[in-house]
C-alpha positions in Angstrom: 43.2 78.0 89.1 40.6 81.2 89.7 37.9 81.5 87.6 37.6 85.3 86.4 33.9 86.2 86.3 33.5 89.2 83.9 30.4 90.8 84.0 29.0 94.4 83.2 26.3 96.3 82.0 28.3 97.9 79.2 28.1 96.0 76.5 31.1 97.3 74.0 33.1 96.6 77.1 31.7 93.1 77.1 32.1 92.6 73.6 35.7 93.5 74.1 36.3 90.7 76.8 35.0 88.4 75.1 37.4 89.1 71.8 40.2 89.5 74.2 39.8 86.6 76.4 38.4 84.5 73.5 40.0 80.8 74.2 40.3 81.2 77.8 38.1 78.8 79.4 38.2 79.9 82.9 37.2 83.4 82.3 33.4 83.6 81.9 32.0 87.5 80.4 28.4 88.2 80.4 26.5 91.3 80.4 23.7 92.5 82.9 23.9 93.2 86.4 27.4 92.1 88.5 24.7 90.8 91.6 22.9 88.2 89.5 26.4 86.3 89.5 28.0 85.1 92.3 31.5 84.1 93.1 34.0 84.4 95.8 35.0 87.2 95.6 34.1 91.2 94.2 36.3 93.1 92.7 35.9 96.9 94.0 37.7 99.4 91.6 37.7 102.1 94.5 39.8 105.0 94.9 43.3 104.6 96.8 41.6 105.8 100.2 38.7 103.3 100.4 35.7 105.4 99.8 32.9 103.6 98.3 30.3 106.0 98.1 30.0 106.4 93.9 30.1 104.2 90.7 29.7 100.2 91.2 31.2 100.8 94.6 28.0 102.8 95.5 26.5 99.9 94.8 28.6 97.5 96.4 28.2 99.6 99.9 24.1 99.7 99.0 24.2 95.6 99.1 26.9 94.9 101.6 26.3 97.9 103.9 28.1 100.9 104.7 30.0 99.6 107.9 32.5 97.6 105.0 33.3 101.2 103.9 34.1 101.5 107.3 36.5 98.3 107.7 38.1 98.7 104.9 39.0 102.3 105.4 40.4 101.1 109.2 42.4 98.6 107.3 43.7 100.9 104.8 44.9 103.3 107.5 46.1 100.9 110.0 47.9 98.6 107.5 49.1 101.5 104.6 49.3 104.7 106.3 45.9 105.7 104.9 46.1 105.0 101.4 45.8 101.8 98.9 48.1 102.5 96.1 47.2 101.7 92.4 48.6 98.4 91.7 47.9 96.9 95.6 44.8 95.4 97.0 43.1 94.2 100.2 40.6 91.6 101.0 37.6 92.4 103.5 35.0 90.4 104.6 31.6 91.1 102.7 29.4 89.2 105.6 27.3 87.9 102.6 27.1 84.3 102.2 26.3 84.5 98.1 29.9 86.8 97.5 32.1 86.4 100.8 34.8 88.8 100.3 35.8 92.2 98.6 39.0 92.4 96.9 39.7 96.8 97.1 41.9 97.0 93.8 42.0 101.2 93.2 42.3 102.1 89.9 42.5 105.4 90.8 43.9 107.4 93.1 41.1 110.0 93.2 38.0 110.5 90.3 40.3 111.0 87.4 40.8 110.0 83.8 43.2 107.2 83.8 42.5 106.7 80.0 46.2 106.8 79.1 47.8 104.6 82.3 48.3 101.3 82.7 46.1 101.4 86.0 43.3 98.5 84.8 46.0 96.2 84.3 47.5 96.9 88.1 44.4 97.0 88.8 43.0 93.4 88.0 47.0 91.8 88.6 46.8 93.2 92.2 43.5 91.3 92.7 44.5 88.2 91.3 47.3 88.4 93.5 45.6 88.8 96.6 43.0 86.3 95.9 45.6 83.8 95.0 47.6 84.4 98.3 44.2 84.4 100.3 44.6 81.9 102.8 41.3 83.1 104.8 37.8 80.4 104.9 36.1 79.7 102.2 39.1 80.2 99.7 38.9 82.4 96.9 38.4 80.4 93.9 36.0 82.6 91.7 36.6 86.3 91.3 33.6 88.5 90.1 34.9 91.8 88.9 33.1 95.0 86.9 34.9 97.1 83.9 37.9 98.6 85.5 38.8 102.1 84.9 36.1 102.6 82.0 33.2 104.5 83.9 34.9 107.2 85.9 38.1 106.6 84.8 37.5 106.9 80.7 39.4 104.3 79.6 38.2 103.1 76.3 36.4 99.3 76.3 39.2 97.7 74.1 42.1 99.0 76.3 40.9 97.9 79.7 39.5 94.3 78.4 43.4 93.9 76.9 45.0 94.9 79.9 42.8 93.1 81.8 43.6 89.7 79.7 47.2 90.5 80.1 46.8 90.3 83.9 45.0 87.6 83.9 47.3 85.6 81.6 50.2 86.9 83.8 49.1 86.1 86.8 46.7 82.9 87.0 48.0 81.7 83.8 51.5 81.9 84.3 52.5 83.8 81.0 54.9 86.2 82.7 57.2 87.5 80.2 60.4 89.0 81.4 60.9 92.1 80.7 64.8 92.5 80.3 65.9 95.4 81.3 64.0 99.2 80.9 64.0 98.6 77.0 61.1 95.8 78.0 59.6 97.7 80.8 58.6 100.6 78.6 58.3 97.9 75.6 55.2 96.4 77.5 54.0 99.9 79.1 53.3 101.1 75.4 51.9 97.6 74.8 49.1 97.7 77.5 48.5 101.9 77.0 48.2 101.5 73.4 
């Protein structure tokens, strides 16, 4: 099982994990700086075409260097055409010893306001995903990951931390509910954009 790693500076966000993943003993949410925890993995929110040069990817390229940028972009390109859609994610190599890989999990496209979207849930599943099918060495067993979608993107605390506990129970936890038929899709759409 992955343990999820929530940590921010933001603390209504973190007050909002912690009432939405309250019971969940593999999830850990603290507040303070994401680099004095290690893990893994890092979850980079970035945009769809790998540019890490603002936000808590700024900072991710300031501590890992800028020639990651520069990989994952290559991969991005060579692998999807140029472009990471929202809801898809890669892993990289960090070359840092305390977090060893970066899992790119866009929650945007571009800088926009993705207050109303679904996109921190896609987000957060497409990162699970990818660090669940990670086959590289070390294994991904710990994933480290930042508010998604609520700097840039706008989306209020309470709505990211719940889709983000939805993801997580979805994917590592194995609470998939089936949707039957477009009468659930747009059934848990409205749930998460609520």
């Amino acid at each position: 099982m992955i343990t999820l790693k929530l940590r921010d500076k933001h603390e209504p966000l973190v007050h909002a994990w912690g009432r939405s993943f309250a019971g969940i003993d593999e999830v850990e949410v603290s507040c303070g700086d994401i680099f004095e925890v290690t893990a893994d993995a890092i979850v980079s929110p970035a945009n769809s075409f790998g540019f890490m040069d603002g936000g808590i990817d700024l900072v991710y390229s300031l501590r890992f260097g800028w020639d990651m940028e520069a990989r994952l972009r290559a991969r991005i390109d060579a692998e999807l055409g140029g472009e990471l859609p929202v809801g898809m994610a890669l892993i990289v190599e960090t070359g840092d010893a305390a977090i060893p890989w970066l899992i790119s999990a866009p929650t945007m496209r571009v800088p926009m306001d993705v207050a109303g979207t679904a996109n921190a849930y896609l987000a957060l599943r497409a990162a699970l995903r990818a660090a669940m099918a990670h086959a590289g060495d070390p294994p991904i067993r710990s994933v480290l990951c930042p508010g998604l979608g609520t700097l840039c993107g706008q989306m209020p605390d309470e709505r990211a931390a719940r889709q983000m506990s939805i993801a997580y129970q979805e994917v590592v936890m194995g609470f998939d509910e089936r949707l039957g038929g477009l009468a659930g899709a747009v059934r848990r759409h409205m749930e998460l954009v609520r």
